[in-house]
C-alpha positions as CSV (number, residue, x, y, z in Angstrom):
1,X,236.8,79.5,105.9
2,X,234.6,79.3,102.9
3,X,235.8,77.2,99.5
4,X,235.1,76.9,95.9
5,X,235.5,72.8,95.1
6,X,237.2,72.4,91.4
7,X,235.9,70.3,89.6
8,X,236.5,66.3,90.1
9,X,238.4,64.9,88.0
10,X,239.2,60.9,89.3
11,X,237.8,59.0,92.4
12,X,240.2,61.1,94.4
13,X,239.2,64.2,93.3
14,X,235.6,63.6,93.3
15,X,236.1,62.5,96.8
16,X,237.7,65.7,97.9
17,X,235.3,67.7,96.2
18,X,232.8,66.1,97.5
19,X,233.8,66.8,101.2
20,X,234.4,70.3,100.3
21,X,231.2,70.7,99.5
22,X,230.1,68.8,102.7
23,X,232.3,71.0,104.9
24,X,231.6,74.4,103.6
25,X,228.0,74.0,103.9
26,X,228.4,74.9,107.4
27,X,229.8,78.1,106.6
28,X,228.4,79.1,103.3
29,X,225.1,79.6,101.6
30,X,221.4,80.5,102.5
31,X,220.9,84.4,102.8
32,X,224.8,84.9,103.9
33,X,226.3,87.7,101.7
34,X,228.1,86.6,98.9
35,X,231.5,87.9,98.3
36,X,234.2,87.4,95.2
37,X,238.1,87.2,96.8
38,X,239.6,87.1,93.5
39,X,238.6,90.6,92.7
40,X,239.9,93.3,92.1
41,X,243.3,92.6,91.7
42,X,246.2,93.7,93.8
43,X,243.7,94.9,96.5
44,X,245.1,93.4,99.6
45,X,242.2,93.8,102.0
46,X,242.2,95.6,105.4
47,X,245.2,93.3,106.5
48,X,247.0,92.1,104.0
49,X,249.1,88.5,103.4
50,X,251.3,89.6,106.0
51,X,248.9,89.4,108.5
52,X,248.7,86.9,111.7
53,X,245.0,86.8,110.9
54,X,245.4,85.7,107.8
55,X,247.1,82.8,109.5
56,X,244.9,82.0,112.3
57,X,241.8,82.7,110.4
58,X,242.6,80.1,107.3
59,X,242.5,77.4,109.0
60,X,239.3,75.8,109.0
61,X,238.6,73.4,111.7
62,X,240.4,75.5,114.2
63,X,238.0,78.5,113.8
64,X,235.2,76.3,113.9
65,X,236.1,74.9,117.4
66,X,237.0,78.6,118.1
67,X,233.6,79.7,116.6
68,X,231.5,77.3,118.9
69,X,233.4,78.1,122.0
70,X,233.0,81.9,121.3
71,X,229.1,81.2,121.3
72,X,229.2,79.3,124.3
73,X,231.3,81.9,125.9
74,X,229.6,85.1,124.7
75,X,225.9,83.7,125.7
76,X,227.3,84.0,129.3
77,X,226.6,88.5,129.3
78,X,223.5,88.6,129.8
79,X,223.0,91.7,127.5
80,X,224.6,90.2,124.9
81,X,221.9,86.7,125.7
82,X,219.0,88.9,125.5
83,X,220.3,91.2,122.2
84,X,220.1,87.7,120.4
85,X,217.3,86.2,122.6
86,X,215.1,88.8,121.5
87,X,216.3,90.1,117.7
88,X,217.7,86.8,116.1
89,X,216.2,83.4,114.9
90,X,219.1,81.4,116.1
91,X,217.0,78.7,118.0
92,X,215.3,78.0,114.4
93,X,218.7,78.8,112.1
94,X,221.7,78.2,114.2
95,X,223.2,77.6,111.4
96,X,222.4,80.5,109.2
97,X,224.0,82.4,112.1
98,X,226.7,80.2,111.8
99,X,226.9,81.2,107.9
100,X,226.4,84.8,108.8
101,X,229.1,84.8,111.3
102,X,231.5,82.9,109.2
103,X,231.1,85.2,105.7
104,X,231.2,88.4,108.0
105,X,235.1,86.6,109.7
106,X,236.2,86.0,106.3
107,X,234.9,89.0,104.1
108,X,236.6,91.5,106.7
109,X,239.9,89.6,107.1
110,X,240.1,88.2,103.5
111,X,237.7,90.3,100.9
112,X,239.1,93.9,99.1
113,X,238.8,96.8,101.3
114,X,235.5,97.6,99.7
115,X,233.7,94.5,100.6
116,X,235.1,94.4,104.6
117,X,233.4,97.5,105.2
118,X,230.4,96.9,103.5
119,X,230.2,94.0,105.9
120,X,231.1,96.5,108.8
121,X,228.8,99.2,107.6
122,X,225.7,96.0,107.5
123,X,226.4,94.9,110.5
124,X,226.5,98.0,112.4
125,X,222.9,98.7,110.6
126,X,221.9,95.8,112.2
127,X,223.2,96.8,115.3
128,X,221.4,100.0,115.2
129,X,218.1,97.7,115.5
130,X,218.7,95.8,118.2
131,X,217.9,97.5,121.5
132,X,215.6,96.6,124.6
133,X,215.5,95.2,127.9
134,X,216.7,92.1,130.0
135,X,214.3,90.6,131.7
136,X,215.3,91.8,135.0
137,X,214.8,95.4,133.5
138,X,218.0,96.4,132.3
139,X,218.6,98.0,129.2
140,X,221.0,97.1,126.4
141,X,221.8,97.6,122.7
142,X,224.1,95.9,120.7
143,X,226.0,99.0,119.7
144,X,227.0,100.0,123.6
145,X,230.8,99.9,123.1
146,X,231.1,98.0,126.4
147,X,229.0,95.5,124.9
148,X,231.3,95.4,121.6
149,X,234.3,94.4,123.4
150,X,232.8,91.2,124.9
151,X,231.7,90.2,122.0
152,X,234.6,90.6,120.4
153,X,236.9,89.4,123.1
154,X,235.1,86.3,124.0
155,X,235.2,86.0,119.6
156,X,239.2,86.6,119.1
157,X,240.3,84.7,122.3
158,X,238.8,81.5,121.2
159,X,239.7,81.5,117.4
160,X,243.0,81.9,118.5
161,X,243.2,79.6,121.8
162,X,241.9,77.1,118.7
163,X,244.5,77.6,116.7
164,X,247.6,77.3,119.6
165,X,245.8,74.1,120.4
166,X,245.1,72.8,116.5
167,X,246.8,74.4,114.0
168,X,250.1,75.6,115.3
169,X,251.0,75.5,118.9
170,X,254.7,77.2,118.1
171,X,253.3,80.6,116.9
172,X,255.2,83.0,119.0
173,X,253.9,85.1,122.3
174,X,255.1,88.1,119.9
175,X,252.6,86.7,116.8
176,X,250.0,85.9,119.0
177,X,249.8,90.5,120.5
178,X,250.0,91.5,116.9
179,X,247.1,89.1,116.5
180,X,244.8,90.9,118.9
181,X,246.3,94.6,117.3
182,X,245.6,93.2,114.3
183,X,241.8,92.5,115.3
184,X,240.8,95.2,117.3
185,X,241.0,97.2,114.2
186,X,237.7,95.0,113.2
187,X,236.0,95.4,117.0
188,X,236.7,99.4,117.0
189,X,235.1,100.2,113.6
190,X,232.0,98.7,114.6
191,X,231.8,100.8,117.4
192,X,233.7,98.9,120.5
193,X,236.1,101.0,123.0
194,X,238.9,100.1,124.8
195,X,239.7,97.4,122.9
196,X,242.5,94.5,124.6
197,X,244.8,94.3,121.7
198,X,247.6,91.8,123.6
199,X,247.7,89.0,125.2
200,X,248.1,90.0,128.6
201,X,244.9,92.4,128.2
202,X,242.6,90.2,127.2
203,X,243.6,88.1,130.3
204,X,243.0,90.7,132.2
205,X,239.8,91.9,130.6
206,X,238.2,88.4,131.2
207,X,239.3,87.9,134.4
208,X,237.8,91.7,135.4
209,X,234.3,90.2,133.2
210,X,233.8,87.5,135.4
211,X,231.4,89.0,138.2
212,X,229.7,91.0,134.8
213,X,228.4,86.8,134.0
214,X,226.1,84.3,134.5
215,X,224.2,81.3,133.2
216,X,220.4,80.8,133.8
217,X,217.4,79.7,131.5
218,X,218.5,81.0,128.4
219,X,222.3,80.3,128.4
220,X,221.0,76.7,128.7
221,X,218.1,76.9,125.8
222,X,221.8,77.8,123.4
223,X,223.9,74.8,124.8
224,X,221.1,72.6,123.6
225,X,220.4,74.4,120.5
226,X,224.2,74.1,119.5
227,X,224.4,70.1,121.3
228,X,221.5,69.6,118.3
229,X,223.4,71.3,116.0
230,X,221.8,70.3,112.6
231,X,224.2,69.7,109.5
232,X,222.8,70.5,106.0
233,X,224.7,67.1,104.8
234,X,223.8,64.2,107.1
235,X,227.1,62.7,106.4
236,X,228.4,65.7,108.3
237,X,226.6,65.3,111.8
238,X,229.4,63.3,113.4
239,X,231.4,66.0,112.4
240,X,229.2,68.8,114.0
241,X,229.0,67.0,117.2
242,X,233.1,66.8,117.1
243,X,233.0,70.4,116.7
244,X,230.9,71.0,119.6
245,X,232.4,68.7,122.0
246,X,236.2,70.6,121.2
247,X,234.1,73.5,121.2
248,X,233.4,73.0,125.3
249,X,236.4,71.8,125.7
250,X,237.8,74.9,124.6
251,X,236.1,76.7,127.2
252,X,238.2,78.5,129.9
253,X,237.5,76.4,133.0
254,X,235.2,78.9,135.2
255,X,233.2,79.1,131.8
256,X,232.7,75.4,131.3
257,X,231.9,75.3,135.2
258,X,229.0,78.3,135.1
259,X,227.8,76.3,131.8
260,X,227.4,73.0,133.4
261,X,230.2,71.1,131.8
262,X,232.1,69.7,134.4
263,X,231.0,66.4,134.3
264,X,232.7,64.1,131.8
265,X,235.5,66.6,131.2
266,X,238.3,64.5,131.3
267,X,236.4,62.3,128.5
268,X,235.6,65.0,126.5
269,X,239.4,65.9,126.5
270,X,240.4,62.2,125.7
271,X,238.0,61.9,122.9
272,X,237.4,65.7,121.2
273,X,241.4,66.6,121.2
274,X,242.2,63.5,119.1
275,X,239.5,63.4,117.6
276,X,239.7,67.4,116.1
277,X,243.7,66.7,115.6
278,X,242.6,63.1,113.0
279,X,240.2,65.0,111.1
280,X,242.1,68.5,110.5
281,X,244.0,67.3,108.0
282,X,241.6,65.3,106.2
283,X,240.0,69.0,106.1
284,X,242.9,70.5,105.2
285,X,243.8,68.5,102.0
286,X,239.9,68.9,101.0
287,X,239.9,72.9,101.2
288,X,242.6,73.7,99.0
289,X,241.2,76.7,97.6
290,X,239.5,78.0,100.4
291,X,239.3,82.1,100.7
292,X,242.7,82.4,102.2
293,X,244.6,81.2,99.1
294,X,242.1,83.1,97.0
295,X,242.5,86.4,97.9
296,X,246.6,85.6,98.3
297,X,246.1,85.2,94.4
298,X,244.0,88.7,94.4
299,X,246.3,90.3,96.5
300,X,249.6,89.7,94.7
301,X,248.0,90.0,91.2
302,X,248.8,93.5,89.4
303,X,246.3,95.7,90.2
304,X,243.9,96.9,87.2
305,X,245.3,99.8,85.6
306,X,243.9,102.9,86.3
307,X,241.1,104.6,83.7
């Protein structure tokens, strides 16, 4: 999801670096980690090239609808609302989180082995901090395995929902359970427990979530902090606002419904499907060396001989 713009060279390519640089400010930069997915060589990650993630996960605009969805949809637990009411600066750097969110996708599904889990080993530091109580005067921590699995669920259903509906509607039924396998591997070593790893789980698992839900004060305060959602490049905004629009209308319909989005659905439909399915190619042919194809190159290089 990240990129590294070569260097222009010609209107054309001074236009598409240009963009890149645009686009992958929303993902990139500020205090996220910074990771190399050309090195070492022949290290193939936790997944590998072979991977559905790798598929699913490279495709930029479709994780970024995902991505916004899987905010809106997660900020319904109210555990998981307080957790980052209460331990996280969102409301001031929504898109730092953004960043953080997006390095921490990419390093554990593209970087070297060594790199994912230093990002799982950080993140479940982090975890180990956050801790309190709702409101209401129920406990949570953002390690209870329970906990996890939303998270992770309401994460992994939307990137891939995204990328049936933007990037390739034909992947197969099979593709789309090794996907979830594939993923809970990532959910698991951070601590989550019974993990959905098909389809027809993770169906289940949010139908059986649904009474767990709800959508007061707070879950309000995040639709309007992502509706503003600032763009570090204001030639970008329209673009964020696309995102966020797709990103509701991503939403499974009881979600959209408990969030208030009912109203103008049918619009939001006609304007954010075609309007996500015009740009993604545009994005496309401006991330051409985005971290997919980069660690591709790391992973079928020979690895460095051995000392």
């Amino acid at each position: 999801m990240n990129n590294s713009p070569s260097s222009p060279s010609g209107p054309l390519e001074y236009l598409r670096s240009a963009l890149a640089v645009r686009l992958v400010s929303l993902t990139s930069g500020g205090n996220a980690p910074q990771i190399d997915y050309l090195s070492p060589p022949g290290d193939p990650g936790l997944f590998g090239p072979g991977a559905v993630c790798w598929r699913v996960h490279g495709d930029f605009t479709s994780m970024m609808v995902g991505g916004i969805s899987a905010l809106l949809l997660q900020c319904l637990h109210p555990l998981a609302m307080a957790g980052v009411w209460d331990h996280s600066n969102f409301r001031e750097d929504v898109i730092g989180r953004l960043r953080r969110t997006a390095t921490f996708i990419a390093g554990t599904t593209y970087g070297s082995r060594a790199d994912a889990q230093a990002l799982l080993a950080r993140v479940r530091r982090i975890h180990a901090g956050v801790h309190g109580t709702t409101p209401d005067g129920h406990p949570y921590a953002a390690s209870d395995p329970a906990l996890l699995t939303w998270v992770h669920v309401a994460e992994v259903s939307s990137f891939l929902h995204s990328y049936l509906r933007y990037a390739d509607p034909t992947l197969p039924g099979s593709e789309q359970d090794r996907y979830y396998s594939e993923v809970s591997l990532i959910a698991t070593s951070l601590g989550a427990t019974n993990v959905p790893a098909c389809r027809a789980e993770v169906a289940d698992y949010l139908r059986d979530m649904r009474g767990a839900l709800r959508s007061d004060e707070r879950t309000r305060e995040v639709v309007r902090v992502l509706r503003a959602l600032p763009t570090p490049h204001p030639g970008t905004r329209w673009f964020g606002q696309l995102l966020f629009n797709a990103g509701v209308d991503l939403l499974p319909p009881w979600a959209a419904e408990m969030l208030g989005f009912n109203d103008l659905a049918v619009l939001r439909q006609w304007v954010a499907r075609p309007g996500v399915h015009a740009a993604a190619p545009v994005v496309r042919w401006a991330l051409r060396n985005g971290v997919a194809k980069r660690a591709l190159r790391r992973a079928n290089a020979p690895a460095a001989p051995s000392s």
